[in-house]
C-alpha positions as CSV (number, residue, x, y, z in Angstrom):
1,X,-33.6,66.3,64.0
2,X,-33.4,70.3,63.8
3,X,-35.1,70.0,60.8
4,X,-38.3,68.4,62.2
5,X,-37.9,69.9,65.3
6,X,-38.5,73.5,63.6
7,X,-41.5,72.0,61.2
8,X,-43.4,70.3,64.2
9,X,-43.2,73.7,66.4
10,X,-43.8,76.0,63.3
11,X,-47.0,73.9,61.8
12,X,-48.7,71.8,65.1
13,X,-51.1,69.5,63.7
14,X,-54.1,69.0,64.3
15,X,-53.5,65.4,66.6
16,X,-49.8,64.5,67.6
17,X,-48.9,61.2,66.6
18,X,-46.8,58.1,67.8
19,X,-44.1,59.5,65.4
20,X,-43.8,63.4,66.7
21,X,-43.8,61.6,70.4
22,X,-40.7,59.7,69.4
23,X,-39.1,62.6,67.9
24,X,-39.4,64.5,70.8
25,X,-38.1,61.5,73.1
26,X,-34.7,61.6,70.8
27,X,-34.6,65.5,71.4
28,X,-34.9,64.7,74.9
29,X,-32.7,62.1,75.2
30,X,-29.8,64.5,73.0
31,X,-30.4,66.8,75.7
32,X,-30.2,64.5,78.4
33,X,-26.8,63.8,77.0
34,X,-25.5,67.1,76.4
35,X,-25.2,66.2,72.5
36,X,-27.8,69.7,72.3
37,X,-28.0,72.8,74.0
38,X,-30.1,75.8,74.7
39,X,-27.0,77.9,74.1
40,X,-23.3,77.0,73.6
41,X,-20.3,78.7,72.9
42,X,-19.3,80.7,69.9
43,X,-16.5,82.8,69.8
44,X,-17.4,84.6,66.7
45,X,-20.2,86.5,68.9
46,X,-19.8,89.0,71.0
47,X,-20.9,87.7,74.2
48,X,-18.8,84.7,73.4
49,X,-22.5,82.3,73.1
50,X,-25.1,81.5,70.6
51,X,-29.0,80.6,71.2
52,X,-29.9,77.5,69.7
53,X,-33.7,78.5,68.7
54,X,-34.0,75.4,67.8
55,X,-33.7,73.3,70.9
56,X,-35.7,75.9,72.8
57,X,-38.6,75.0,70.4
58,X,-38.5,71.6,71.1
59,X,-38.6,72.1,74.5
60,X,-41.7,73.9,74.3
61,X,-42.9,71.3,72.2
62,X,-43.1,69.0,75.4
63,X,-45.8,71.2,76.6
64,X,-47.8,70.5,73.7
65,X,-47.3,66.9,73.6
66,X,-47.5,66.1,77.0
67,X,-50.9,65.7,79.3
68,X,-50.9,66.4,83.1
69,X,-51.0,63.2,84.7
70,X,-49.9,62.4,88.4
71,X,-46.6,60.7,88.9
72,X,-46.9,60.9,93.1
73,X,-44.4,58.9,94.5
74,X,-47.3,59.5,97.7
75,X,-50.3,61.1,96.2
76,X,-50.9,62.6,100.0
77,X,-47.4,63.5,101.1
78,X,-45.8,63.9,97.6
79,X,-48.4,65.3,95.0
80,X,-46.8,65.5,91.6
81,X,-48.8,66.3,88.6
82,X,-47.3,67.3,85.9
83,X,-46.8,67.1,81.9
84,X,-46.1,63.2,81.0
85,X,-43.3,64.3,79.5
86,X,-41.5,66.2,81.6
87,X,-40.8,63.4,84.6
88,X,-38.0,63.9,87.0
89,X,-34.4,62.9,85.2
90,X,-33.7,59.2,85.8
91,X,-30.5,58.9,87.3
92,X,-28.3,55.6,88.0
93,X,-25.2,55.6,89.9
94,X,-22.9,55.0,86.7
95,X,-23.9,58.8,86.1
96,X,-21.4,59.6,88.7
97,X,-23.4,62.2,90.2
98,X,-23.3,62.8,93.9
99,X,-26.9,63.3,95.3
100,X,-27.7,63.9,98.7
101,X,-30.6,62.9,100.4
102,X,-33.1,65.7,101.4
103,X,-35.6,67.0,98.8
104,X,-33.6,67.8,95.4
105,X,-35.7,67.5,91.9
106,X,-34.0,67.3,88.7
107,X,-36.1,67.8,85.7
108,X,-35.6,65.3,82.4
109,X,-34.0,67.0,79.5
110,X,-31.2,68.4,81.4
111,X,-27.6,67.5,81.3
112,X,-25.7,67.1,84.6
113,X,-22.0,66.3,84.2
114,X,-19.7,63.4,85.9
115,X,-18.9,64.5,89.6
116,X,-21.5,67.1,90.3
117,X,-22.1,67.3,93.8
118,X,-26.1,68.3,94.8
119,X,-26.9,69.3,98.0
120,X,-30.4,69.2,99.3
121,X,-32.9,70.6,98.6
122,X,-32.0,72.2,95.0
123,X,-33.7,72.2,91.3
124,X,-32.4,71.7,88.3
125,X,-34.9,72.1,85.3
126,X,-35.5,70.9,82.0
127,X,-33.2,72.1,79.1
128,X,-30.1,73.1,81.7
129,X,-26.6,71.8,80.8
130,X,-24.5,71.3,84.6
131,X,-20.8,71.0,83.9
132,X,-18.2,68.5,85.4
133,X,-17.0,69.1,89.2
134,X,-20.0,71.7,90.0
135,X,-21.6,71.9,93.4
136,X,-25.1,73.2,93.2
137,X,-26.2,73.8,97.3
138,X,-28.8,73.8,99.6
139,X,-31.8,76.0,98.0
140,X,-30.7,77.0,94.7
141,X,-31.8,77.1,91.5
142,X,-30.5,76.4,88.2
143,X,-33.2,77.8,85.8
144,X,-34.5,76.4,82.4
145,X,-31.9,76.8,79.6
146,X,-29.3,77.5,82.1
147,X,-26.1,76.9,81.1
148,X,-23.8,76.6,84.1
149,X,-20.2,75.5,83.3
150,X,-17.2,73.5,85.3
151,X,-15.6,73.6,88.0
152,X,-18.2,75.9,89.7
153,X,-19.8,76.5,93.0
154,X,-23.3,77.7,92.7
155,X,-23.5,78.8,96.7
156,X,-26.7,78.2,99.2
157,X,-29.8,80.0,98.3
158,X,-28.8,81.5,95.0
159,X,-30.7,81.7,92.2
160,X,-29.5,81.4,88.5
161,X,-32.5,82.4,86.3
162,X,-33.8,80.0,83.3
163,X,-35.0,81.8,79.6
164,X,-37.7,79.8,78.3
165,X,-39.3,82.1,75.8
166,X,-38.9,84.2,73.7
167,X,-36.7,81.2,71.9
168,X,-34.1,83.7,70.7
169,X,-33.3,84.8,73.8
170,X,-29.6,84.0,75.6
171,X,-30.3,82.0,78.7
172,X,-28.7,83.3,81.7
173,X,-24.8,81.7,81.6
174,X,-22.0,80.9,84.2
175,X,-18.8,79.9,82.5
176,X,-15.8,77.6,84.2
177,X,-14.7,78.1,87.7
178,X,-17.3,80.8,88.9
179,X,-18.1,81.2,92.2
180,X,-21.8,82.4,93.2
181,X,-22.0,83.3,96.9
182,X,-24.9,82.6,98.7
183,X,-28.1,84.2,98.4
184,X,-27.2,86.1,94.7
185,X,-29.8,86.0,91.8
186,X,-28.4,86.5,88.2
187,X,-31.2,86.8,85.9
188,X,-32.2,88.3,82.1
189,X,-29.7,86.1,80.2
190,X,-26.8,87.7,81.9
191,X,-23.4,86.3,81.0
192,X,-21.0,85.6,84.0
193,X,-17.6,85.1,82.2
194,X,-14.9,82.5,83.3
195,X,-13.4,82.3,87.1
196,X,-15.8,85.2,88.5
197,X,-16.4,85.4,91.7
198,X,-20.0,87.0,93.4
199,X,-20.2,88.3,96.3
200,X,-23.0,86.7,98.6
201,X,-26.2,88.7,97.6
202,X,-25.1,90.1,94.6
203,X,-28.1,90.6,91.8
204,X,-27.6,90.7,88.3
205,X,-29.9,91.6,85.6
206,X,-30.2,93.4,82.2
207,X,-31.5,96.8,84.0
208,X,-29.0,97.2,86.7
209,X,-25.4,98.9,86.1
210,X,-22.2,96.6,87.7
211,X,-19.2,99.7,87.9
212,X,-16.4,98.3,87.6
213,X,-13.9,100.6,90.0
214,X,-10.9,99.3,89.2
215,X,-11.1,99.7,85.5
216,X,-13.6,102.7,85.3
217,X,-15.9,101.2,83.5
218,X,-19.9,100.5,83.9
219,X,-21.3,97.5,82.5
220,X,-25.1,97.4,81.3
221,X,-27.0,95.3,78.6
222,X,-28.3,97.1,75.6
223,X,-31.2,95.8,73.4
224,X,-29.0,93.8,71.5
225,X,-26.8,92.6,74.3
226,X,-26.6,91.0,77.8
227,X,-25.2,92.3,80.7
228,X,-21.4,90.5,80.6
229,X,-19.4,90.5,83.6
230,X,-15.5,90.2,82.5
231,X,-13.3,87.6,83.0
232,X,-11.5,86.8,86.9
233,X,-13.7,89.9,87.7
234,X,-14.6,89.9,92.0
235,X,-18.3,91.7,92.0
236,X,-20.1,92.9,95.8
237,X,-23.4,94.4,96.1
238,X,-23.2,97.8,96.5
239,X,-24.9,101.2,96.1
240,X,-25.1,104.4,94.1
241,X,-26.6,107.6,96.0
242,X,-29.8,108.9,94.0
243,X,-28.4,112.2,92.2
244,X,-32.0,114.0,92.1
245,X,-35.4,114.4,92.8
246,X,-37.1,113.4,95.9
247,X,-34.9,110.7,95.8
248,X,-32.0,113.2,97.0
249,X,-33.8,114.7,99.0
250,X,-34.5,111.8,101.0
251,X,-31.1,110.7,101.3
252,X,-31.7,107.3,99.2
253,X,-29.5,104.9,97.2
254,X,-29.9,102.4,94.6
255,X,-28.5,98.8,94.9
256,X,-25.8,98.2,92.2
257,X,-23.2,95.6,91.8
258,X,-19.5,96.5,91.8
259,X,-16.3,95.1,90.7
260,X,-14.2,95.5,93.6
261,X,-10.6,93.1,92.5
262,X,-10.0,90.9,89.7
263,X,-9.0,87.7,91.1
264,X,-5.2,87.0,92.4
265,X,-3.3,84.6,94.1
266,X,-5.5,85.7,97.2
267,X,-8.6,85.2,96.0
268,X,-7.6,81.8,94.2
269,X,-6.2,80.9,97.6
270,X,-9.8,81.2,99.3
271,X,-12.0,79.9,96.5
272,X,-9.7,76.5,96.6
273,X,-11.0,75.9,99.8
274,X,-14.6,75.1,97.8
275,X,-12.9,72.0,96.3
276,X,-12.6,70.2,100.2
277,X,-16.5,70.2,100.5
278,X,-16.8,67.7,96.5
């Protein structure tokens, strides 16, 4: 399927046919499954993940394929128009997926694990992989290509950004047993290692510095690599005073993350609490 995945996205023809549509439907249903992903891991690479090129192209390939039709539940108090081939994910209770009433949308071609627990509203789109025991909350997002792992609490409000395009780049990823706090935003392909915790409204991206306080470290992508925040590591927002310039002179700061702690029997102590809401 790689194989004619890469050939259909590198030469489209000139009209789609009944056969490229049911290639595409086995792509989607792979992802569906979790049998692909956008990204997965690979412990011969530095940031511990690989991109699978591949499976990015055949989500784009949707696009191609698909036509904007409306699939309204209620044309007036519902609109939906949207590629045909990007529906919302048909779900059955033999998923094992807890869904509460109130407004959540998740997108076909993403995998959601046994025991996830969504609470309304929140979004889950196409090409994401959702491991077992997570708890995605009220208002967040779980971005395209996301790969969010188990065992994780993905707080109110926060935002974990999706990588589309370009197809080489690393999706935004939170291994097993983070905890996002409300109201944070990690973004840029960021990698969030296992059994972080984030404090509520910390932002991560590839342009913004996390120092790490207890180590005496600072973190930052490069061009070749993501921003990776270490293992058990406890990150707050913070800020660093502007050392020049009329920034100085006006007394400003800079938001930045900071590692405070690395997780102990404390912290475990709190974050086990979580598991009483699934």
């Amino acid at each position: 399927m790689q194989l004619e995945i890469e050939a259909l996205y590198g030469s489209p023809p000139q009209e789609y046919t009944a056969a490229h549509r049911e290639l595409f439907e086995r792509f989607k249903a792979a992802l569906n499954s979790g049998a692909v992903r956008a990204a997965e891991p690979d412990p011969s690479s530095r940031t511990g993940w690989r991109v699978n090129r591949w499976v990015k192209q055949g989500i784009l390939l949707g696009f191609r394929l698909g036509a904007v039709v409306d699939m309204s539940i209620d044309p007036v108090r519902q609109p939906f128009f949207d590629r045909a081939t990007w529906p919302v994910k048909r779900i059955t209770l033999a998923d094992g997926i807890r869904i509460l009433p109130g407004g959540s949308s998740i997108r076909d071609g993403s995998f959601i694990g046994r025991n996830v627990s969504c609470i309304p509203p929140m979004y889950i789109n196409f090409g994401a992989w959702v491991g077992d025991g997570t708890l995605v909350d009220s208002h967040a997002l779980i971005g395209s290509c996301a790969q969010v792992g188990t065992r994780c609490h993905i707080s109110a409000g926060a935002q974990i950004g999706g990588v589309l395009e370009p197809v080489g780049a690393l999706p935004v990823i939170i291994e097993d047993d983070v905890l996002v706090g409300g109201n944070c935003g990690v973004y840029e392909g960021t990698v969030v290692q296992q059994r972080v915790v984030l404090g509520s409204g910390t932002i991560l991206t590839r342009s913004t510095p996390v120092y790490d306080i207890v180590r005496g470290a600072i973190y930052s992508a490069t061009d070749d690599e993501p921003l990776i925040i270490p293992r058990d590591a406890v990150v707050v927002p913070g800020s660093r005073a502007i050392a020049r310039g009329h920034g100085k002179e006006w007394g400003l700061s800079l938001q930045t993350p900071v590692i405070v702690k690395y997780r102990d029997s404390t912290t475990d102590a709190r974050v086990a609490l979580e598991a009483l809401l699934r």
